[in-house]
C-alpha positions in Angstrom: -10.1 -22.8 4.9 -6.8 -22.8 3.4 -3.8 -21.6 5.1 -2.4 -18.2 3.7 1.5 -17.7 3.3 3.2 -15.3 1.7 7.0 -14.0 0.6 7.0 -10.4 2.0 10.4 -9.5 0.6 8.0 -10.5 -2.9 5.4 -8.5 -2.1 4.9 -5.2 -3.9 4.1 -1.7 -1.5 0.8 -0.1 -1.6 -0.3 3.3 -1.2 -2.1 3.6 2.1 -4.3 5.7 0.5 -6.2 2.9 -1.5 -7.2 1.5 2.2 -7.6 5.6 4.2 -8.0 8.1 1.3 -5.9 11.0 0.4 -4.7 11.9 3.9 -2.2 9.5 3.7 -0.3 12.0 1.1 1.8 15.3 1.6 2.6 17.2 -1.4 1.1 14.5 -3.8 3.5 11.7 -2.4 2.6 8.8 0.1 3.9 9.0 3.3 2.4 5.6 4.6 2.9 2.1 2.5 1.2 -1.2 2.9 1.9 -4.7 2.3 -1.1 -6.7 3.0 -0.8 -9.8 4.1 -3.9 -11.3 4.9 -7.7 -9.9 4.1 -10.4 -12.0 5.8 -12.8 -9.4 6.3 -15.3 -10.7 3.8 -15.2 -13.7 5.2 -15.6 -12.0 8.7 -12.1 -12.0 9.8 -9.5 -9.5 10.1 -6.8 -8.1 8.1 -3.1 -8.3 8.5 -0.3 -5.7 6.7 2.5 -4.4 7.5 2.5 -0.5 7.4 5.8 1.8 6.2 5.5 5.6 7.7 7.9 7.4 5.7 8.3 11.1 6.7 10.0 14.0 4.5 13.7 14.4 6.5 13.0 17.1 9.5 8.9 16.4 9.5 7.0 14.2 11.8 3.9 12.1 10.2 1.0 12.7 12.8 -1.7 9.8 13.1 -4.8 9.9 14.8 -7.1 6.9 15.1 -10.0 4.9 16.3 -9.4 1.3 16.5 -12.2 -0.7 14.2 -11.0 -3.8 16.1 -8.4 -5.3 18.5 -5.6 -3.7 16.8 -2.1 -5.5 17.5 1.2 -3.5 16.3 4.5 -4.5 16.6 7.1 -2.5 15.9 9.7 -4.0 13.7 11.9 -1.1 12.4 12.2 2.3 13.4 10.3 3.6 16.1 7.2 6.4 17.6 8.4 9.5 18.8 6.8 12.3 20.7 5.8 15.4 19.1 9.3 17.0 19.6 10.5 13.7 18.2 12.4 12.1 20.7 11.9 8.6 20.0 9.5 6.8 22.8 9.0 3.0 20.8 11.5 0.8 19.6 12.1 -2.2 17.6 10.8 -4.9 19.0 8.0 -2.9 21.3 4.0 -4.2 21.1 1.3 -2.6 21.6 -2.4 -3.2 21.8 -5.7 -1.0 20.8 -8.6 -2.4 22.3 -12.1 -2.0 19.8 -13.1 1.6 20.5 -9.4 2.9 21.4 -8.5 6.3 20.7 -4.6 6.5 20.1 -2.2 8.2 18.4 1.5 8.5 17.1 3.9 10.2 16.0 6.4 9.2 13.6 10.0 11.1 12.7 12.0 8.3 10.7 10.8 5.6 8.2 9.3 3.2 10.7 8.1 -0.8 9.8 5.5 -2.5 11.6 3.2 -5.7 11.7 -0.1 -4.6 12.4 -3.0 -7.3 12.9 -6.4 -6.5 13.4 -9.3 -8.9 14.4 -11.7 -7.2 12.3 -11.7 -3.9 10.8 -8.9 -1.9 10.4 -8.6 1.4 12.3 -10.8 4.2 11.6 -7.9 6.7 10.5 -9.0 10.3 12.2 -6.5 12.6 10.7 -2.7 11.9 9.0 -0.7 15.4 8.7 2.8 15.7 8.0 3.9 18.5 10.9 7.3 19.9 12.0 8.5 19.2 15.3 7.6 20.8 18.4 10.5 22.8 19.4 11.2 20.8 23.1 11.0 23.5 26.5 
């Protein structure tokens, strides 16, 4: 197998929804962007993109997921906040889903990240575009 490189500042954005449906849209515009990198999954391997969560100004994009493989996300630009959004992840914070892995996120600015998976990608449970919880 050859060796795969590419120019990501070359690389046209995806809609999210081509990979996990229509969930990834609020009010007919995407809210998550892709730039795949690498897609080995035919050939049994994993996939590699990295994934732009854009929210409208004041909302918080809301993701729910099952990881299809050993999920590995590293936060580049942005960050995850909690559901009042105050921000809890940062650049430069890692994180990884086991297979199987429940998780979730919430997202209040446009946020960059690498994601690599081993195999298949998450199984995305719900996206929703949400206001803030107002904190107590």
């Amino acid at each position: 197998m050859k060796a795969i490189m590419q120019r990501t500042p070359e690389l046209q954005w995806m809609p999210a929804s081509e990979l996990y449906g229509e969930k990834c849209l609020y009010n007919g515009r995407e809210v998550i962007e892709l730039k795949v990198l690498s897609d080995r999954r035919a050939e049994g391997g994993g996939m590699a993109y990295l994934m732009k969560l854009n929210p409208p100004i004041g909302k918080l994009i809301k993701l729910i997921a099952v990881a299809g493989s050993d999920e590995h996300v590293y936060l580049l630009q942005g960050g995850y906040c909690d559901r009042t959004g105050r921000k809890l992840r940062f650049p430069g914070d890692y994180v990884l889903n086991p297979k199987g892995h429940p998780h979730s996120a919430f997202v209040g600015e446009e946020s960059v990240s690498l994601v690599v998976y081993a195999g298949e990608p998450d199984q995305m449970e719900e996206v929703a575009v949400v206001d803030p919880v107002l904190p107590q």
